[in-house]
N, C-alpha and C positions, 0 to 999 in steps of 0.2 A: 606789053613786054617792057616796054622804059618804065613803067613806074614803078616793075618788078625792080629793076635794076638802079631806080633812086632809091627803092625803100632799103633796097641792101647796100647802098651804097655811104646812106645814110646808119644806118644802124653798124654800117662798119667803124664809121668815122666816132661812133656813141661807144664801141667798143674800144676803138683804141685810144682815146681820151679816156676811160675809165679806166683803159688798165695801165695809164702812164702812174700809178700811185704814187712813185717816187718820184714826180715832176720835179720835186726841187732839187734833185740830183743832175738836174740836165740843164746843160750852158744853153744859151738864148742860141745857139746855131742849131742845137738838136732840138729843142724847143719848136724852132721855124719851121724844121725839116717835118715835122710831126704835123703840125698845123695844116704845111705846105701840100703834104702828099695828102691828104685827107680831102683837101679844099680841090684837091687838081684829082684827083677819083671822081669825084662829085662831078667838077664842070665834063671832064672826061668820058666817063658816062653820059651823058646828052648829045656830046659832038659826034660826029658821024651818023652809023647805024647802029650807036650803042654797047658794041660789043665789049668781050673781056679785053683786047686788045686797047683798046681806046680807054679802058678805065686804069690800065696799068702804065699806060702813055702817061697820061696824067696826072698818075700818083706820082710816077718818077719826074716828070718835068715841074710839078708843084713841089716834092719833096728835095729837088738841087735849089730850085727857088726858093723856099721858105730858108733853108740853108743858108746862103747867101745873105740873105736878107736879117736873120737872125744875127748873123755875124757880123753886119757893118753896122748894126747899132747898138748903142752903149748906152 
């Protein structure tokens, strides 16, 4: 069941990277945030017992992250 849930976890992150098409429309904070949630899906999915909970934990705790992060560098 987890590697159901890397493989879609993974092919989500392959979806929402493809469909940023207008990446260069987007400031480096929403840039992070994209990156961020995608990367914290990913680890989020593994922690615990894997559930949908846990993968949206981490989308959201990696997409304020990535945010942040996007934003204090120039």
């Amino acid at each position: 069941m987890r590697k159901w849930i890397a493989m879609i976890s993974l092919a989500s992150m392959a979806a929402v990277t493809a469909g940023c098409s207008t990446w260069d429309n987007l400031s480096r904070a929403e840039k992070g945030a994209v990156i961020g949630a995608g990367a914290g899906a990913a680890v989020g999915s593994q922690v615990g017992d894997g559930g949908a909970l846990n993968t949206l934990g981490g989308a959201a705790v990696g997409g304020v992250i990535g945010h942040e992060v996007g934003r204090r560098t120039n």
